[in-house]
VOFILO-925221 format. One record per residue: residue in one letter; y, z, x of N, C-alpha, C, CB in turn. Coordinates in steps of 0.001 Angstrom, whole numbers, plus 524288, in hexadecimal, padded with zeros to 5 digits. Glycine has a CB too. Layout:
BEGIN
aYZXYZXYZXYZX/...
//
This chain:
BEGIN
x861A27434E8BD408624E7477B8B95F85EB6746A98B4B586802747BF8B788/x85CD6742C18B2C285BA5741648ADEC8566B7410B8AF0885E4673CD68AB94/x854927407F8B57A84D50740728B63584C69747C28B65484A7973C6D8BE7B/x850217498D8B7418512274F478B7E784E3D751568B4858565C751318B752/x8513B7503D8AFCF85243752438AB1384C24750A88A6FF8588674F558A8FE/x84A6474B808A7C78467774A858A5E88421E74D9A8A9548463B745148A56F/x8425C74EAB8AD9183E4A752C68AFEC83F347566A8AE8983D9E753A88B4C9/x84386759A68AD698434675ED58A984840B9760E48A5A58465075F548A781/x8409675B348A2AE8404975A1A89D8483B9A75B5789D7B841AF7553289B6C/x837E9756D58A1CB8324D757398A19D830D375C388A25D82FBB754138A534/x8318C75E1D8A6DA82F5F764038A76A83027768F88A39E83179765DA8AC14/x83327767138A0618343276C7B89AC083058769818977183C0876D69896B2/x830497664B8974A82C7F764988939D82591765338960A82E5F75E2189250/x8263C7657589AA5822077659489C5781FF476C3D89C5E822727628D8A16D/x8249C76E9C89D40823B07767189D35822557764B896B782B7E77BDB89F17/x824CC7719789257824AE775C388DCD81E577724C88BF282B8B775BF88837/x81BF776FF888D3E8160B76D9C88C96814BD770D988DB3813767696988EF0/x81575772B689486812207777D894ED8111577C8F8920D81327778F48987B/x8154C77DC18915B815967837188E1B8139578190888A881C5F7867C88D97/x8145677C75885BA8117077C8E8806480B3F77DD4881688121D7768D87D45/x809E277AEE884488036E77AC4887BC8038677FDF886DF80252778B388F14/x805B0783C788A5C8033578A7088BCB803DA78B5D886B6806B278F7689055/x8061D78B88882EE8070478D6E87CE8802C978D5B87B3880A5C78A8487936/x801807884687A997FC047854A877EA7F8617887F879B07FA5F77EF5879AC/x7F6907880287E477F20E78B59880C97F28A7906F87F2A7F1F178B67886C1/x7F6FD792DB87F927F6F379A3787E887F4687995B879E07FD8D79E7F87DAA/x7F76679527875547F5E2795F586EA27EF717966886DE47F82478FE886A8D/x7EF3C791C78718E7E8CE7918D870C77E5E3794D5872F57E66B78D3887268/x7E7C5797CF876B97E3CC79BA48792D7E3C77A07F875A27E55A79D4D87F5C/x7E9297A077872827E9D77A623870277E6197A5BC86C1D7EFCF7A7DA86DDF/x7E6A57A0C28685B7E2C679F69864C47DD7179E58867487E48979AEA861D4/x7DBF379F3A869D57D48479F0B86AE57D43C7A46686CA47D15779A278707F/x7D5B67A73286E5E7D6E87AE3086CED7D7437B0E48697D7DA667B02886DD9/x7DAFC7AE928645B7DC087B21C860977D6E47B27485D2A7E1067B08285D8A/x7D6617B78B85D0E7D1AB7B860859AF7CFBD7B5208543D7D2587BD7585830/x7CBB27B41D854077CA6C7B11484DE37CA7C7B3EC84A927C58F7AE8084CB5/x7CB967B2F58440F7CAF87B7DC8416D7C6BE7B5B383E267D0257BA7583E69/x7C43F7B9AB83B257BFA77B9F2839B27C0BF7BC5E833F27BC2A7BCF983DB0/x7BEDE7B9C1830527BF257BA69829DE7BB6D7C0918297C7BB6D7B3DD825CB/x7BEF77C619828387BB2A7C97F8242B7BF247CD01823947B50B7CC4482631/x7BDA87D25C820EA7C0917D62E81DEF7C0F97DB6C8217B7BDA67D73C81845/x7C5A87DE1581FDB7C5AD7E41E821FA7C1717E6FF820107CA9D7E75382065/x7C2CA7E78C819C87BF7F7E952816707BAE47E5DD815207C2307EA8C81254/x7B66E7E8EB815037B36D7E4A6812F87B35B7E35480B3C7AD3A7E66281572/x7B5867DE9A80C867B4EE7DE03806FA7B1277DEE1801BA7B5737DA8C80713/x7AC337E0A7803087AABD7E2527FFA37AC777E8217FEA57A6477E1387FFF0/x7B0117E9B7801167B1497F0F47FF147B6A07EFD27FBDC7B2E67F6B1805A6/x7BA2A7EA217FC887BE6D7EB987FA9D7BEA67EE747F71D7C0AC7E8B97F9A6/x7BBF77EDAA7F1647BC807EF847ED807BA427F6AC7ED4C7B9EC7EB627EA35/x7B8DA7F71E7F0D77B7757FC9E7F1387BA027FFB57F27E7B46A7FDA97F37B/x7BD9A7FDD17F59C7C087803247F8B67C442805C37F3157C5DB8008F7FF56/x7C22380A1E7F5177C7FA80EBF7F2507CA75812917F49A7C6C9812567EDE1/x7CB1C810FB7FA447CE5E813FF7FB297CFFA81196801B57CC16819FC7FA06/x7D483812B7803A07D687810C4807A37D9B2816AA808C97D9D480AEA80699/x7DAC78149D80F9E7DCA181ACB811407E133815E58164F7D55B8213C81501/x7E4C481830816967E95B81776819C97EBB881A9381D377EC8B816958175D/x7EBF681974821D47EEBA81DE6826A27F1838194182AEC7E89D822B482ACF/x7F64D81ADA829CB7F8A7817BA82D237FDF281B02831BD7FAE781326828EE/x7FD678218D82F227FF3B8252A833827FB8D828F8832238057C82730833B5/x7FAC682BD3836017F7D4830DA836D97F98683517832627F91F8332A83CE1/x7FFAE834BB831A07FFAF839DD82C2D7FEA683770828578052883D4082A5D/x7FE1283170826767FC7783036820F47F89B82D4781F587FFC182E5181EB2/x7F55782CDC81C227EFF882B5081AD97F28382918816027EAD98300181A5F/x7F04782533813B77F0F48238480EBE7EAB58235180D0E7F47181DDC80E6B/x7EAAA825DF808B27E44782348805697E495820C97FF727DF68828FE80444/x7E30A81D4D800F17E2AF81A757FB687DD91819017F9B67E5BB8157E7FB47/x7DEA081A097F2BD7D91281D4E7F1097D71F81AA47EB2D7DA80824F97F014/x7D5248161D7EB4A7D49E815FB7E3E67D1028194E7E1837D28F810527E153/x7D25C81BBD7DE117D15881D977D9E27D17081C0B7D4BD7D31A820527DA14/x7CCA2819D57D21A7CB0B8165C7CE477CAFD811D27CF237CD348169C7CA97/x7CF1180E987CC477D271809937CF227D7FF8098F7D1A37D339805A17CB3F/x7D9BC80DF77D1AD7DDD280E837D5197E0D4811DC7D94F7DFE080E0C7D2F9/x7E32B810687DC897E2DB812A77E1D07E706815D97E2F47E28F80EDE7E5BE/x7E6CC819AC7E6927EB6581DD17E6787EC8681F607EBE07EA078230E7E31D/x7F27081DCD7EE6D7F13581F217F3B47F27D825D97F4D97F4E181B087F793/x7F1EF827D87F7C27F24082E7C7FACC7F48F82DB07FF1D7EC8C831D87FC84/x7F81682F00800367FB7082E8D806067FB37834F6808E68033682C7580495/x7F838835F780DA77F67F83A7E80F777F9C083A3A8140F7F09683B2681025/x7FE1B83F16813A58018D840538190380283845598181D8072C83D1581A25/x8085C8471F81ADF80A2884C3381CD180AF484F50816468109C84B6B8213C/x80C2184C058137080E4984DD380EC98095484FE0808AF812698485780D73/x804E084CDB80C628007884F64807F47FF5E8487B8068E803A9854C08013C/x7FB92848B4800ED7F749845E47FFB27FCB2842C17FB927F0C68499E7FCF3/x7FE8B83D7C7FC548010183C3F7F6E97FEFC838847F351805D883A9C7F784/x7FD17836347EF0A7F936832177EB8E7FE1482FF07EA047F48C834577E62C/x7FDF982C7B7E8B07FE28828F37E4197FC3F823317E4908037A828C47E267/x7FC1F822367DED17F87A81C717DE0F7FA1F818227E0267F7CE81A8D7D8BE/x7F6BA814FE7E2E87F740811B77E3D47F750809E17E19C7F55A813E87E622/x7FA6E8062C7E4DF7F8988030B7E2087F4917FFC77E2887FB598012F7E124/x7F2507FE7C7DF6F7EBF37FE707DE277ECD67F6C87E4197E95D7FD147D2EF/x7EF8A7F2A27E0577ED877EF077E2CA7EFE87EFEC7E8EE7EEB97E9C77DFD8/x7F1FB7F1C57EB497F3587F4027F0287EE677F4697F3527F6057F94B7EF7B/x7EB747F77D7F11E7E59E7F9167F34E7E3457F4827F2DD7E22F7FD9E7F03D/x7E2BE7F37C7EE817DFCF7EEBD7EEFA7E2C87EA977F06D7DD467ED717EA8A/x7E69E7E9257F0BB7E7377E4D07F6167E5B57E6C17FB7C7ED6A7E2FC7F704/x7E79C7EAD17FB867E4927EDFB803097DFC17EC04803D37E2E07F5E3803B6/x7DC5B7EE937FF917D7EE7EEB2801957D4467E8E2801387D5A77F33E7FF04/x7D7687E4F17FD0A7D5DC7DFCD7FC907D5E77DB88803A77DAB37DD8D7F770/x7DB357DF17805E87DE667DAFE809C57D88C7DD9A80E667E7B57DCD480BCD/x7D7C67E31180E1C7D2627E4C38138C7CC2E7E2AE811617D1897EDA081490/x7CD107E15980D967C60F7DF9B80C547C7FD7D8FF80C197C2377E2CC80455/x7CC1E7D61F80D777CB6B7D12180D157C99F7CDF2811487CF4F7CF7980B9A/x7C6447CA7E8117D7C40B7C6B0814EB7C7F97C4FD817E57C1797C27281277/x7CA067C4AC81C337CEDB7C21781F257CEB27C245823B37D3857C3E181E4A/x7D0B37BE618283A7CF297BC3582E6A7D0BD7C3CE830587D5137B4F78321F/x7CDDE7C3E1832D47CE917C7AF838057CDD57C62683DB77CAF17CBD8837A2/x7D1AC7C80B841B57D2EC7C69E845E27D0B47CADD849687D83A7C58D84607/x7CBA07CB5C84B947C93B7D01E84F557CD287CF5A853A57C2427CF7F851A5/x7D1857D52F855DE7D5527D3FF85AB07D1927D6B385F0D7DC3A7D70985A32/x7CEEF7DC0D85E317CEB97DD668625C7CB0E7E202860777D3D67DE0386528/x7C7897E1FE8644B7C2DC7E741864CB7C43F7EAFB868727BCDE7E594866CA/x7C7CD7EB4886A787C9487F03186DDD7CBE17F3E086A697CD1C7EEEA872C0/x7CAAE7F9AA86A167CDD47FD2B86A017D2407FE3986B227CCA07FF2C86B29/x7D1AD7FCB0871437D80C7FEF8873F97DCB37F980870A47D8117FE2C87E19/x7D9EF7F5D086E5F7E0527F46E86B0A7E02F7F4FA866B17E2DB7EF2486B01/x7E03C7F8728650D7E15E7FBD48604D7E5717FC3B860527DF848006C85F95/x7E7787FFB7863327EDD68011D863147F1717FD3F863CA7EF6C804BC8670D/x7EEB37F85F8651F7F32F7F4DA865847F36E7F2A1860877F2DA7F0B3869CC/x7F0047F33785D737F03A7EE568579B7F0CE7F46D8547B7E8747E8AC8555D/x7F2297F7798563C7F3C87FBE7851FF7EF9B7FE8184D457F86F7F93A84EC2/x7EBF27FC5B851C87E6737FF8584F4D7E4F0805B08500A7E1857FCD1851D6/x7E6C9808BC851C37E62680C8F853B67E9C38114C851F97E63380B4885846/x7ED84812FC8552C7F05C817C8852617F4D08161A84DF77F36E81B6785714/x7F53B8123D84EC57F9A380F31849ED7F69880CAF845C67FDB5809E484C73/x7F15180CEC844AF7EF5D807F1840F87EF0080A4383AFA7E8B6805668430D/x7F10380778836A27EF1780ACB8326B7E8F280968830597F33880A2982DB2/x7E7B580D8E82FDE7E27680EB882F787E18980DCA827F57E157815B48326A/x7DDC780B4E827487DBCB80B30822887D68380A4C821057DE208084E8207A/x7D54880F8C81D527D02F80ECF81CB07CE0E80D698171E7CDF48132E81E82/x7CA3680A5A814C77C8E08092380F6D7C30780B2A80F287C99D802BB80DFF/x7C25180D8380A1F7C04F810C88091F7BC1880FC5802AB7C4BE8147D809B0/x7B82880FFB8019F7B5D4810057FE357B2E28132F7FD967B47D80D0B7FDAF/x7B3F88167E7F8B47B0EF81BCF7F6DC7B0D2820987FAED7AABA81A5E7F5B0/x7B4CC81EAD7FF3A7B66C822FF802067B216820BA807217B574829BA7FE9B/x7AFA781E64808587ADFF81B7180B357B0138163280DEE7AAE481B0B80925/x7B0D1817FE8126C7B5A8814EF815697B33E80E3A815DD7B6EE8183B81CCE/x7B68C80A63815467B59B80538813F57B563803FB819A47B9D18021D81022/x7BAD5803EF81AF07BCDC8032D821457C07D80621822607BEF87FE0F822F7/x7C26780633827C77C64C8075082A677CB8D803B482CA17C3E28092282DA9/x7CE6A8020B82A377D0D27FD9582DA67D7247FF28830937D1867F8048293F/x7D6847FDA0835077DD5C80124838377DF527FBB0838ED7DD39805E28403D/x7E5407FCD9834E47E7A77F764835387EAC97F8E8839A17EAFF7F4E682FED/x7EC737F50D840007F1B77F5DB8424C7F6197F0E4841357F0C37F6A38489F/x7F7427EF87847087FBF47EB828475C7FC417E5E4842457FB217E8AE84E0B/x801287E66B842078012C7DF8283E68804497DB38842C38064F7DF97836CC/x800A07D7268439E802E97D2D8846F0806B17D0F9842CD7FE947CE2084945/x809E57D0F78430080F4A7CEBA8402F80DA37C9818412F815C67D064842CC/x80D377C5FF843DC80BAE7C1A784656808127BEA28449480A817C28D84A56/x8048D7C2F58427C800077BEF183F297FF7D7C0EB83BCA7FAC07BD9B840C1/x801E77C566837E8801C57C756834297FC857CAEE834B48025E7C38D8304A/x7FA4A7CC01837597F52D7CF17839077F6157D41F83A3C7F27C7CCFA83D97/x7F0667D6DD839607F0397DCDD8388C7EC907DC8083C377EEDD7DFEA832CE/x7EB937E15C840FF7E7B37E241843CC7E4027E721841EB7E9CA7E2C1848BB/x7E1527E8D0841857DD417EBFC83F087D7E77ECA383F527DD757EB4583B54/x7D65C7F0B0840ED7CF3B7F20D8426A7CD807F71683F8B7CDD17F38B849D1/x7C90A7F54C83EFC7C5497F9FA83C7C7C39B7FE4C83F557C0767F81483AC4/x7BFF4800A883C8F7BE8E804E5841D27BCF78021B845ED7B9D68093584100/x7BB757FFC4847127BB167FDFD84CDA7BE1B7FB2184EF27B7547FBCE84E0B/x7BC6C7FA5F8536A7C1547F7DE858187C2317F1E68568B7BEE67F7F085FA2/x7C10F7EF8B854467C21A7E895854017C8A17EA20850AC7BBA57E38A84EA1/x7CD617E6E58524B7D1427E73B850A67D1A27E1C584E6E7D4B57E92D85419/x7D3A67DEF2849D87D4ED7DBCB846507D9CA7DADB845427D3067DCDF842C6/x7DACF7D6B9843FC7E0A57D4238421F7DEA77D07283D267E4247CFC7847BC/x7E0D57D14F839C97E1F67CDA4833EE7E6F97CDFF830D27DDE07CF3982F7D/x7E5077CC0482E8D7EAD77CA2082BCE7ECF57D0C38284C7E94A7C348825C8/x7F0E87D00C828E47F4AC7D5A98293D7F5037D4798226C7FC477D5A582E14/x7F2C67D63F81DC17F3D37D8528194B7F26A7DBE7818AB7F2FD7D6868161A/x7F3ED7E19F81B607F3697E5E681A617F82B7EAFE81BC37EEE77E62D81C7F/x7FAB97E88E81E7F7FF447EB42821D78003E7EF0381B20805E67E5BA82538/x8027D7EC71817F78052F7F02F8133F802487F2C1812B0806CA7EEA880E37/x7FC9C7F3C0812FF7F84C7F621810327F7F17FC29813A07F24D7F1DE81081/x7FA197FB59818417FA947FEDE81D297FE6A8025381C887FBA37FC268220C/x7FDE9806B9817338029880A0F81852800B680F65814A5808FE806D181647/x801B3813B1814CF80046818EB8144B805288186580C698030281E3981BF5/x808A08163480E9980E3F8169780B8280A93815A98069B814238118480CF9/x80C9981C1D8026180B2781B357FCB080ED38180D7F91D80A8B820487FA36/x8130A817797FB5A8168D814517F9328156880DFA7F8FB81B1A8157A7FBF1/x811AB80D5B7FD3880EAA806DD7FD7D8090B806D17F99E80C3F805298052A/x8075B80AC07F9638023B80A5B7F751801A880C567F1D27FEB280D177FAAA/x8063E810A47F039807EB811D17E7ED808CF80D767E79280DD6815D97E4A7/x806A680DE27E1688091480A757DCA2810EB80B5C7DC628057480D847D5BA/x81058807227DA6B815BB808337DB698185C8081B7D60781836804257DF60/x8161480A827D0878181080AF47CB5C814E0810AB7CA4D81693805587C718/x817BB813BC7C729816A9818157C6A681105817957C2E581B9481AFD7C4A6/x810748128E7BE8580E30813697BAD380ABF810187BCB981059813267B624/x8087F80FE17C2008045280C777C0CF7FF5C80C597C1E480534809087C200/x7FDA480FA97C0417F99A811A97BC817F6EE810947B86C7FA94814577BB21/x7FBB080E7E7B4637FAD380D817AF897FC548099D7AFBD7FC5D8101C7ABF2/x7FB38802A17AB497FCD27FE587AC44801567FE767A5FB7F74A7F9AE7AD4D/x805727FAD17A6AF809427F9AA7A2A68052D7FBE279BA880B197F1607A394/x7FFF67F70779C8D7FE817F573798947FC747FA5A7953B7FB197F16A799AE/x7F9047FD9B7999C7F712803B17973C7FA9A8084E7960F7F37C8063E79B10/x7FF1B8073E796F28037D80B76794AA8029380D9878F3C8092B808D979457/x80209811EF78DCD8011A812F87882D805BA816397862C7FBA6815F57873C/x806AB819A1789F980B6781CCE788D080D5B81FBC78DB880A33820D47845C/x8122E8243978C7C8157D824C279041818A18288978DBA818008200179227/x8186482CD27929881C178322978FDB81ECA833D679632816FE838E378C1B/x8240B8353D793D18280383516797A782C1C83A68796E582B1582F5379700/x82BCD83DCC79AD782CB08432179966830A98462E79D6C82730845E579929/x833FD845BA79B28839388482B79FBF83D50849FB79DBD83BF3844347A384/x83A3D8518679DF583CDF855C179CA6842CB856D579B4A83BD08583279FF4/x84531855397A03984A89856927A03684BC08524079D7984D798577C7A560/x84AF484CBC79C8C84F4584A08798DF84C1B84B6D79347850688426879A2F/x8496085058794AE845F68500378D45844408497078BC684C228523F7869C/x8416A8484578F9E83F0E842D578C2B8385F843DE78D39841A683B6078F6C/x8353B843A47897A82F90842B47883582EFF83F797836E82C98847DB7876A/x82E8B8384E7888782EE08352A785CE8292C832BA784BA832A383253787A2/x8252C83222780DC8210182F857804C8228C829F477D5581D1C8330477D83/x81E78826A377EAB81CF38206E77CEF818FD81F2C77ECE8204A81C2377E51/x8175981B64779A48121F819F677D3A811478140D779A580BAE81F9877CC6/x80D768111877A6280C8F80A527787780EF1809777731F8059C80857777BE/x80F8080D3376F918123A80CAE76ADE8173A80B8876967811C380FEA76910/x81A6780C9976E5581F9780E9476DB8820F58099A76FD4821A1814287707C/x82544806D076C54827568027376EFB82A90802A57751882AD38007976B04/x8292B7FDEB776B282A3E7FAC477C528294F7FF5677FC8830D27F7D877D5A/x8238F8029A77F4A821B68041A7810381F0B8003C7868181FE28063777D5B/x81D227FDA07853381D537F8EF78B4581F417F9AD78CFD81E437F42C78C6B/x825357F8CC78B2A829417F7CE7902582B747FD727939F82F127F4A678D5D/x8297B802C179118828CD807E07936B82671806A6798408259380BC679033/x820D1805C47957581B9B807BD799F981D44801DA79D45812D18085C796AB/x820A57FE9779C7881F487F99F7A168823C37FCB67A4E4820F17F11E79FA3/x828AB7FE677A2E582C66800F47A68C82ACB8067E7A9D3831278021B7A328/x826DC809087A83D8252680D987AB76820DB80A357ADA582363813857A854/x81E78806AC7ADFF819D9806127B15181A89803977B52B815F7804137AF58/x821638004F7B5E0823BA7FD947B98F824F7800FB7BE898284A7FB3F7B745/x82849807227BCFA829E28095D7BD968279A80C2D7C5C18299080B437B817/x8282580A017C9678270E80B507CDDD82B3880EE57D0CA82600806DE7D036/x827458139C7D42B827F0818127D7D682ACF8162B7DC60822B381A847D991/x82CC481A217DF1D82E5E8189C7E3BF82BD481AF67E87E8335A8195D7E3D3/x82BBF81C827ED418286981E447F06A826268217E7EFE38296581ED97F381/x82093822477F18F81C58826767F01681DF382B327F34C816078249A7F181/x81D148302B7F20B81F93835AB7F2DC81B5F838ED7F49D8223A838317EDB8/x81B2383C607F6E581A428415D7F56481C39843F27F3648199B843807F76C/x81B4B849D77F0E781E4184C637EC2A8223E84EFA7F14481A01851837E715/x821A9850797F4958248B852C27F8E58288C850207F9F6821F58535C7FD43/x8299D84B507F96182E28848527FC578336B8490A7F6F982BD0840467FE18/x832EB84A767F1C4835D784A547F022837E484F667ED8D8351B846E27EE59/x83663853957F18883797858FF7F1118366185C377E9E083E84858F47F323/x8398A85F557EB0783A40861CD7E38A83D3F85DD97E05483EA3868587E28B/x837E885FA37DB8A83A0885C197D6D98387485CDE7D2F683981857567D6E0/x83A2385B1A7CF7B83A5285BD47C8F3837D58577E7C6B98403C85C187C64A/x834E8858387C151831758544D7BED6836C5854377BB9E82AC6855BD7BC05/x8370784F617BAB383C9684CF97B76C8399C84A437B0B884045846107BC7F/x83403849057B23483258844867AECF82BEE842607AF5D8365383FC07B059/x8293B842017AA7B8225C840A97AB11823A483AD57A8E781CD1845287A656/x8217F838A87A94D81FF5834567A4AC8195D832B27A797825A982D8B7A456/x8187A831F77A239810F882FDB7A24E811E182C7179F7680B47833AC79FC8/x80E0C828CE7A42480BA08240C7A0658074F8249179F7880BA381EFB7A207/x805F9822F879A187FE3C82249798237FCF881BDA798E87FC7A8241E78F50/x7F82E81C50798DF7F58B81709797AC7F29481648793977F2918158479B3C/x7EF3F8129E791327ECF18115D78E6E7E7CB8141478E457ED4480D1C78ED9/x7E6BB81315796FF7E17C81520795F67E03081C32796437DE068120879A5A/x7E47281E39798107E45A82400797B27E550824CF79D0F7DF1E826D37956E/x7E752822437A1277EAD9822377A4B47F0508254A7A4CE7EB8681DB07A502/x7F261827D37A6597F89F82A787A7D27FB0E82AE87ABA77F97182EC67A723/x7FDF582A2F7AD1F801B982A987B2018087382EF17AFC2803888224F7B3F6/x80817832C87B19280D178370C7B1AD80FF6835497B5D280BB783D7A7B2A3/x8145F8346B7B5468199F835417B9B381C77838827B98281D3D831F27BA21/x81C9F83ACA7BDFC82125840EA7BC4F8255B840D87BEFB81F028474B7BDCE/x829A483FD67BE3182DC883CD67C1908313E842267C1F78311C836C57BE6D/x8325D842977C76A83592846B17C9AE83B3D846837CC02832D7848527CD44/x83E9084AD07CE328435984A547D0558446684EDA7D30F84721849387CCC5/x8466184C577D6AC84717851117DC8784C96851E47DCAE8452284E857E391/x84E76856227E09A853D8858497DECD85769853097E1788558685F737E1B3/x853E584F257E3EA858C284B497E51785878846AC7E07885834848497EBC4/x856D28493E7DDD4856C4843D77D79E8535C83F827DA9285EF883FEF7D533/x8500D840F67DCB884C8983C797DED68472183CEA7D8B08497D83E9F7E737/x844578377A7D7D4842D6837287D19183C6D836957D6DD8463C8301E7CB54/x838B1837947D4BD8330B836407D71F82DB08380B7D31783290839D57DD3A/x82998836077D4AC8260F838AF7CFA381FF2837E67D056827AD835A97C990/x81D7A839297CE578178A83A9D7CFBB813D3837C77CAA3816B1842407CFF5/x81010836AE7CBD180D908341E7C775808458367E7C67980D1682E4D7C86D/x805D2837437C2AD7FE8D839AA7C1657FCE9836587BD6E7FD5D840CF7BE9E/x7F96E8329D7BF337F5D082F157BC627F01C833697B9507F368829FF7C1C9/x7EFC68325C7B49D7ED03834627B0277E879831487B0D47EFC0833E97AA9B/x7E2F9830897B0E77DF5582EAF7AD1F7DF0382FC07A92B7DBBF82F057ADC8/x7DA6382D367A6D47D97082C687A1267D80A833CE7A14F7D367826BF79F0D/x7D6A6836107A2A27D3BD83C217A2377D73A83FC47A2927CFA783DAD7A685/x7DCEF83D107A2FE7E1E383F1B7A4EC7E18C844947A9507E51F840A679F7F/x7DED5842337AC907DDEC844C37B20D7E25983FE07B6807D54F844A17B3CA/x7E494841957BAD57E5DD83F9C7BFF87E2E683A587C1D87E4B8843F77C3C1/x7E3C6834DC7C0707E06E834F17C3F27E224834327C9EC7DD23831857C25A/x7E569835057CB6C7E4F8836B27D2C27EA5683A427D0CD7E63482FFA7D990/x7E94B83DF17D7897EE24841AD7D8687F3DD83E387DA8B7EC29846797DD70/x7F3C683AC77D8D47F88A837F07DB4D7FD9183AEC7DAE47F974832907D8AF/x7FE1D83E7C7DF8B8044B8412D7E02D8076A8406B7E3E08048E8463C7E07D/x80944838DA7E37A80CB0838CD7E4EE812E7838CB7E28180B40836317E706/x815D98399A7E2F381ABF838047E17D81DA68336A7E3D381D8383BF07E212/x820A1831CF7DF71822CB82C9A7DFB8828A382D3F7E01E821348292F7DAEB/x82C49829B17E1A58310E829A67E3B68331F826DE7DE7A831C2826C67E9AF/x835B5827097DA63839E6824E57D62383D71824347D63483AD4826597D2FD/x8401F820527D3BE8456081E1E7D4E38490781F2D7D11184551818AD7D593/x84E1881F777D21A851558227E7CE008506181D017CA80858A0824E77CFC9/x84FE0819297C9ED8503E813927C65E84AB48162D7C3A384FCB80BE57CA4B/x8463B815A27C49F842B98171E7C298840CD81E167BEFB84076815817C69E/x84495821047C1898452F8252F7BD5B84838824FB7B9B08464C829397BEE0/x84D478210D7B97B84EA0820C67B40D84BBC81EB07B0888528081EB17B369/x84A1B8196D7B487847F5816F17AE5C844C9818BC7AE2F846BD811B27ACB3/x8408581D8D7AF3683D8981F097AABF83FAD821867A88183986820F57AB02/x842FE824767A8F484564828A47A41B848BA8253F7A20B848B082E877A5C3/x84B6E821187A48584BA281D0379E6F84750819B279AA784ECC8187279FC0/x8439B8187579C0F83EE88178E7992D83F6981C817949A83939817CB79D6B/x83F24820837960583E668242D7918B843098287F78D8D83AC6827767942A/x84752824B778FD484BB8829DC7900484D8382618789D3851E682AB579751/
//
């Protein structure tokens, strides 16, 4: 029984050598296969600083374009519902477009066409294009993320398909709610606040202040904190009533109007128009913003 048993012994030990052996070999064969990666950029880095404008399609009814104007950028979300703007946030873009012009390993998978559709290059890929002076930079179609290696697969106009390291997935979305600023006032910074007039009919208040007027700071730091809730079209929140303006000025001849509204379900939302110095528009930004009953009091407590 006991020479039995030591021959058992041997032969499991002898099956599990073997099977470590076949392990070893698969590892190593898989590794002298797996592609090498090779140090360079999506974008070529000498355009980072150029691009002004990026375009997004990640379903057939919606296009996103994002657009700077001066030094700052404004996205347009294009679907069933019409053209909607509003501003965007500035370092957003510029982290995007920092992460496609950076030097980093790329993994060449495959020069065939026909696997496209498998790495989700094809009718599923979101498409993004960068753009300088309206002159297209590149084309790049992001698909699949290997969960596994944290990797993104992705090709240009042509057929060579790529895998690198996946910091872009967030950057991959049409949603104006990912790409607005997310404070009504920011536009204008704390420090350039000069003054502020706040105007809402029915409680009869037309309230002005401006740098003179004590703990005036602590006004303009509480309205400049002050953040929207999801970006709108004017359509989604049916008929409504202007309840209330307030404008902020700046120092340098900057303005921003908020015109805060209410629909027959007491839902609070509101629209914003940035002034230049020439007190002209400077962009048509008409989107509407989603407000919170916490955030419509306290501005009409700020001024009440």
């Amino acid at each position: 029984m006991e020479h039995k048993k030591i021959t058992r012994l041997s032969f499991l030990f002898f099956l599990a050598s073997v099977l470590i052996f076949c392990i070893s070999l698969f590892f190593a064969h898989s590794r002298s296969i797996s592609p090498r990666p090779f140090l360079s950029a999506i974008l070529n880095p000498s355009k980072e600083k150029k691009i002004n404008k990026i375009t997004i399609l990640t379903d057939e009814n919606e296009r996103l374009e994002l657009k700077k104007i001066n030094s700052n950028w404004f996205a347009t979300l294009f679907n069933d519902e019409g053209a909607t703007t509003a501003r965007a946030e500035n370092s957003l873009l510029e982290s995007f477009v920092k992460k496609v012009a950076k030097i980093r390993p790329l993994y060449k998978i495959s020069e065939n066409p026909s696997d496209f559709s498998a790495f989700a290059l094809k009718e599923n890929a979101a498409v993004v294009e960068f753009f300088s002076d309206e002159e297209r930079a590149i084309k790049v179609l992001f698909g699949l993320r290997d969960a596994l290696s944290s990797r993104i697969f992705f090709r240009n106009d042509d057929k060579t398909v790529f895998e690198t390291e996946d910091d872009f997935s967030q950057f991959l979305t049409t949603s104006l709610d990912f790409w607005a600023c997310g404070e009504f006032f920011s536009a204008i910074t704390e420090t350039d606040v000069q003054s502020v007039r706040f105007v809402a009919p029915e409680k009869q208040l037309d309230f002005k202040a401006d740098a003179s007027n004590d703990d005036f700071s602590s006004l303009a730091h509480s309205l400049l904190i002050l953040r929207h809730g999801n970006v709108k079209n004017a359509r989604f929140f049916g008929e409504s009533r202007l309840v209330a303006t307030l404008f902020v000025f700046s120092g340098n001849g900057n303005a921003v109007k908020l015109e805060i509204f209410e629909n027959a379900e007491k839902v609070h939302f509101s629209k914003k128009t940035e002034w230049g110095r020439e007190g002209e528009e400077i962009v048509a930004e008409n989107a509407f913003y989603e407000m919170s009953d916490w955030t419509f009091e306290k501005i009409f407590s700020l001024f009440s």
